[in-house]
N, C-alpha and C positions, 0 to 999 in steps of 0.2 A: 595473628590475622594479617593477610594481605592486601592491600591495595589495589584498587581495581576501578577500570569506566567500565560504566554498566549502562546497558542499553537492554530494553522492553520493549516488543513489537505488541498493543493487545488487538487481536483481531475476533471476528464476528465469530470463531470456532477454534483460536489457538489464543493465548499466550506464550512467545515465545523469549526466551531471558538469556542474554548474550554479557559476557566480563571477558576485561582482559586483562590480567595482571599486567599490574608494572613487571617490567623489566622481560617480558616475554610477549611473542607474535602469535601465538594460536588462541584462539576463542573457546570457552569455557560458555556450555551452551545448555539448555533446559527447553520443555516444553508441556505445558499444561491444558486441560480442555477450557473453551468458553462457550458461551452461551447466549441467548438474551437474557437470562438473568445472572449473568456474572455485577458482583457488587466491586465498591473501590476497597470493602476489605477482603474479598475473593483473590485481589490481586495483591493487595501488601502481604498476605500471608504468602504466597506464590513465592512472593519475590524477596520477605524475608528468608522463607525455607534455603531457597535455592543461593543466599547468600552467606547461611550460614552451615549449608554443609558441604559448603566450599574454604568456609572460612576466609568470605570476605568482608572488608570494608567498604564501600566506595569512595571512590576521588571524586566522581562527576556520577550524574545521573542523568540519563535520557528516556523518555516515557514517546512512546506514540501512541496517540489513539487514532478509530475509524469516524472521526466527525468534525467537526470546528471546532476551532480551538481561538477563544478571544482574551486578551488582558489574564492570561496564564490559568483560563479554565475550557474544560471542556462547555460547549458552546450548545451545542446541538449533537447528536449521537445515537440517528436511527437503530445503526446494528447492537449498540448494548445501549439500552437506555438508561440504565440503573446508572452509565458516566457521565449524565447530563449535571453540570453543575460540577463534577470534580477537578479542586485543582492540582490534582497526580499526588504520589504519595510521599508524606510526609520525608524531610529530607534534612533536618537541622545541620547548618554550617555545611552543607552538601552543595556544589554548584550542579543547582537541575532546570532542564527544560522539558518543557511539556508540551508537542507537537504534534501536527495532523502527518498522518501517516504516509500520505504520500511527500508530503515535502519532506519525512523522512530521510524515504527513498530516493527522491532528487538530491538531496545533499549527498549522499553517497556516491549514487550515478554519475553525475555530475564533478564529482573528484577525478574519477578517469577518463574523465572527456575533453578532448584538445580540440583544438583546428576547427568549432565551428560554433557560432554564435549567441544559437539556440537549441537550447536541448529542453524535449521533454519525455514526462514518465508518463505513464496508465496503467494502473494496477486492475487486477479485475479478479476480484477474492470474494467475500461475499456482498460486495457490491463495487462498485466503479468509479475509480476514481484516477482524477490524472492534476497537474504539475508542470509548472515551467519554468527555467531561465535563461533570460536574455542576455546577454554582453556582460555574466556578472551580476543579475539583479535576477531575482525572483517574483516572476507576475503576480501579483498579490490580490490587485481591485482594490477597490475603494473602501472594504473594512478588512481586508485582508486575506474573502476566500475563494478565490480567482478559485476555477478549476474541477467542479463540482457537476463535470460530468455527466453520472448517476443520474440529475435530475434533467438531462435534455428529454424533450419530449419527442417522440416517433409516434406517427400514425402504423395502426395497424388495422386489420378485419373486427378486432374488438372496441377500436377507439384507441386515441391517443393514449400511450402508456411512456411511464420513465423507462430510459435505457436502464437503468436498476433491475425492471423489474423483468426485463426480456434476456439482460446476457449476463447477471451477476451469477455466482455458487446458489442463493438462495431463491434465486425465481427457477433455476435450474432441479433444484430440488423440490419445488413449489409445482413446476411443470411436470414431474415426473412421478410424484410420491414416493420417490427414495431415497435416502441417506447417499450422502458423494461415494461410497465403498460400491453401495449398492449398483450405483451407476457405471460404477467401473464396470462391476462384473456385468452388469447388462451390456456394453458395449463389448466385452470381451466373446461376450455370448450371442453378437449377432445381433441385438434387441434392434428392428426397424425402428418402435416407434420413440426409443429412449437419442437411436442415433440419429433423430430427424428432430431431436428435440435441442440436442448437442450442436447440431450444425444453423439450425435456426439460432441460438445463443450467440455462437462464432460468428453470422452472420451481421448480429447487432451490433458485436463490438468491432467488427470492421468498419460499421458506419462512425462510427466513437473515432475510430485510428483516421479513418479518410477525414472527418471534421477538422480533427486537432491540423491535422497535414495542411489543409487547406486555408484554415483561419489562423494558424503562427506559423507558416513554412521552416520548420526546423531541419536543422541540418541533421539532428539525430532524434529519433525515438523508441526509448526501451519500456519494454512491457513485463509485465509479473505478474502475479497469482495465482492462487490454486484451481481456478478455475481455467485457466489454460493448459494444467497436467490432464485434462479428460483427454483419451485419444479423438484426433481429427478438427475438436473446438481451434486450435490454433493455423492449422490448415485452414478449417470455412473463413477462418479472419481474415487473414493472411491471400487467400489466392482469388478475393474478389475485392478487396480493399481499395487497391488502386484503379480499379471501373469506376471509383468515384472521388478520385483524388482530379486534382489538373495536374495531364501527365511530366507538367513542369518540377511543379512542388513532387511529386511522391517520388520521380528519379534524384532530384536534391536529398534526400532523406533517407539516413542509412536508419531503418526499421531492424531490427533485434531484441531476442527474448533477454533480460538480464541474467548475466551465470550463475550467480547464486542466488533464485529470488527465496527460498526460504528465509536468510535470514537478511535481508536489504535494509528492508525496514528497522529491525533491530541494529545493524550495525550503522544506519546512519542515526538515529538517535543516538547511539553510542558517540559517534563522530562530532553530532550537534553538540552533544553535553561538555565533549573533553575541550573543544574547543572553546566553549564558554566558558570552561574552569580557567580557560587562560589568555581570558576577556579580548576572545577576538571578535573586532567589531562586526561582523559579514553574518556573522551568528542572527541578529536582531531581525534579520530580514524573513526569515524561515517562523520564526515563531508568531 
């Protein structure tokens, strides 16, 4: 058996399972379906398999989930609810943490980011979530879950609705009646009313990008999810965004998609774990 930090992205439609052997730089990666009825033994199985026909051990372990995560459990957990109350999978003599998935992604981000203050993330997968840190310190609130996006309120022709529900993967699928595949190929194929529905989404989470710009002037902000690989969704975001920034803050703020968001998530869980196998203190702030 080999030694290995193991890092766990579980998302609203993947589990994705990332190790890195000691003594080697490439990632050893896996990826399984989720659901809303994915359970916490859907995932130990997962993440037993995929460590044992690898033949590994782990050093460290890092779990992300999609929801709040308080005093080392999941908290709350719209997109899988069955992880309400989980506190991540058993781990004896294991150093593990068990983190919301975007602060994840910020620990990671945030490892190659120099020169400026503030950085923040926004994921937007099957639903919306964003992240920040300041000088060194990760915005937290007052129990911990600064950042919670998803549930800003926008009026629209139907009434006020969550940003969740207007630009995540699942309103997008909600809006369409098609599975994300399907949607592709409707876009591929011309579909008006699928691409008016795509750009309507991109439009929401631009108001999400112009907020965050506006209310923490970051020096940088990187974006992820799978609901940004639809063709044009990152365009409508992107090319009307700053109409609602102050054109102070959004020229301040270098906006980019992160390079590898498949697996982000996972490898900053992986980053949180290995770091707190080797009790470093900056760790505490993320969980």
């Amino acid at each position: 058996m080999t030694s290995a930090a193991v890092g766990i992205d579980i998302g609203g439609t993947k589990l994705l399972m990332v190790a890195r052997p000691a003594g080697r730089d490439e990632l050893l990666t896996r990826r399984a379906d989720t659901g809303p009825g994915t359970t916490p033994e859907a995932v130990r199985t997962a993440v037993g398999r995929f460590l044992a026909d690898h033949r590994l051990t782990p050093a460290s372990l890092g779990v992300a989930v999609p929801g709040l995560v308080e005093n080392g459990r999941v908290t709350v957990c719209d997109v899988l609810p069955g992880l309400t109350g989980w506190p991540g999978p058993a781990a004896s003599g294991v150093p593990r943490v068990l983190v919301n998935d975007i602060r994840g992604a910020l620990a990671e981000e945030a490892a190659g980011v120099d020169g400026t203050p503030t950085v923040a993330v926004l994921l937007c997968g099957t639903a919306v979530g964003s992240a920040c840190l300041h000088e060194g310190r990760v915005l937290r609130g007052s129990r911990g879950w600064a950042g919670e996006i998803g549930y800003m309120p926008l009026p629209t022709p139907r009434g006020i609705r969550r940003l969740d529900d207007l630009a995540g993967g699942a309103a997008l699928v909600r809006a369409t009646g098609l599975e994300p595949a399907e949607i592709h190929s409707a876009l591929a194929a011309g579909d008006s009313a699928v691409r008016a529905a795509v750009d309507a989404a991109g439009e929401a989470l631009e108001l999400a990008m112009a907020t965050l710009v506006n209310s923490l002037n970051p020096g940088t902000l990187r974006t992820a999810g799978g609901t940004l690989g639809y063709p044009g969704y990152w365009d409508a975001a992107l090319a009307t965004a700053g109409a609602h920034a102050l054109p102070q803050l959004w020229d301040a703020c270098a906006v980019a998609r992160i390079e590898d968001p498949e697996t982000v998530v996972a490898r900053g869980a992986l980053r949180l774990a290995a770091a707190a196998a080797d009790r470093e203190p900056w760790v505490a702030q993320y969980l």
